[in-house]
VMD Tcl script that draws the C-alpha trace (Angstrom):
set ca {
  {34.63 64.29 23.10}
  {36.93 61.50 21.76}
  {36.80 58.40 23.29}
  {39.74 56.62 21.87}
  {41.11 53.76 24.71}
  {43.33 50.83 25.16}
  {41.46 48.09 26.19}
  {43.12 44.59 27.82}
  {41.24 41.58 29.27}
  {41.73 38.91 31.01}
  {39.57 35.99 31.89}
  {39.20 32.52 33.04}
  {36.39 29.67 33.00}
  {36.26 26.66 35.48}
  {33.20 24.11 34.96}
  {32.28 20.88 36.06}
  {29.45 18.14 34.61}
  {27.20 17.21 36.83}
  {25.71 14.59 34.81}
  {26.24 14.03 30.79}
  {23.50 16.44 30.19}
  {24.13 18.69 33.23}
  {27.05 20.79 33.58}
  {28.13 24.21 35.69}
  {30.44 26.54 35.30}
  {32.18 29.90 36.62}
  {33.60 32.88 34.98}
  {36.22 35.51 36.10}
  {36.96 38.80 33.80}
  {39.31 41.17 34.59}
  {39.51 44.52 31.96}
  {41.53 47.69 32.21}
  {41.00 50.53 29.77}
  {42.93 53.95 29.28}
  {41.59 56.54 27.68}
  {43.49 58.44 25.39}
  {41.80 60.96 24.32}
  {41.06 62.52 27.59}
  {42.14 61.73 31.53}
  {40.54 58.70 32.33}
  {41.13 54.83 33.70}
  {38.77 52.24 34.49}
  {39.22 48.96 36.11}
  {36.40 46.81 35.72}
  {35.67 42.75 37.36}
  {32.84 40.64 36.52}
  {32.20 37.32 37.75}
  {29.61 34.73 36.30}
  {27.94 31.62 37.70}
  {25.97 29.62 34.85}
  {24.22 26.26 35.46}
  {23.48 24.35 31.56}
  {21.36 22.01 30.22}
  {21.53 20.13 27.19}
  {18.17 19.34 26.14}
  {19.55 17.60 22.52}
  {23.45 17.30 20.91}
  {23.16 20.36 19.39}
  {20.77 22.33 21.58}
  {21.72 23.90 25.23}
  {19.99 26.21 27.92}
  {21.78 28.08 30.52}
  {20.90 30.13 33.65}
  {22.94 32.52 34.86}
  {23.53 35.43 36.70}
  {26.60 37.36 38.72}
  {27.99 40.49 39.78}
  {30.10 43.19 37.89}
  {32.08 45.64 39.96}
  {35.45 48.09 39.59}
  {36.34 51.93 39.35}
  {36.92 54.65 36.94}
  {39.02 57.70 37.45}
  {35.90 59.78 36.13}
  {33.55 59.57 39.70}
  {30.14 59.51 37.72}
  {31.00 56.01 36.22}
  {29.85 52.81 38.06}
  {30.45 49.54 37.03}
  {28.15 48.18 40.39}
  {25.79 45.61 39.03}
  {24.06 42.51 39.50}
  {22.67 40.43 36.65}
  {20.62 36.95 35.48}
  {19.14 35.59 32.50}
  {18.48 33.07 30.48}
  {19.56 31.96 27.24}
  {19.46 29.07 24.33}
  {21.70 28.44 21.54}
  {21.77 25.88 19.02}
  {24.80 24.47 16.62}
  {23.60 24.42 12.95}
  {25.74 22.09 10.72}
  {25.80 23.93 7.06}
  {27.81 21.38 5.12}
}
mol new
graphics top color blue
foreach p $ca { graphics top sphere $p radius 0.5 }
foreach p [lrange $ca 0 end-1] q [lrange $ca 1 end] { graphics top cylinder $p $q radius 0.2 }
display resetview
């Protein structure tokens, strides 16, 4: 089966800092896709809540976690979900 699709997205980001090295933040994503290869339309929302720390200038953590939700003209997709994690990324200066 081809899956060829149109894809658009749209998203925002609102955060606020708590403190210099404590910030939070909140995420909105909106994305529509059309099949084109076959009869098929999703709609599909995800919102994200993150709380970060930044344990050095070049080194943060984050927590997060949030909800996905939407609907798809084919009934056996879902986009239902809840998620959380954690993650850590670092700036490396090459030059």
């Amino acid at each position: 089966t081809q899956f060829d699709r149109v894809t658009q997205s749209l998203g925002g980001y609102l955060n606020y800092a708590i403190t210099p090295q404590w910030r939070t933040g909140i995420s909105y994503q909106l994305t529509l896709s059309d099949y084109t290869g076959q009869e098929r339309y999703d709609t599909y929302h995800q919102v994200l809540g993150q709380l970060i720390y930044r344990m050095t200038p070049d080194v943060r953590m984050s927590l997060y976690g949030g909800w996905s939700f939407g609907r798809s003209s084919e009934p056996r997709i879902r986009f239902d979900d809840t998620f959380f994690g954690i993650s850590v990324d670092a700036t490396v200066t090459l030059f």
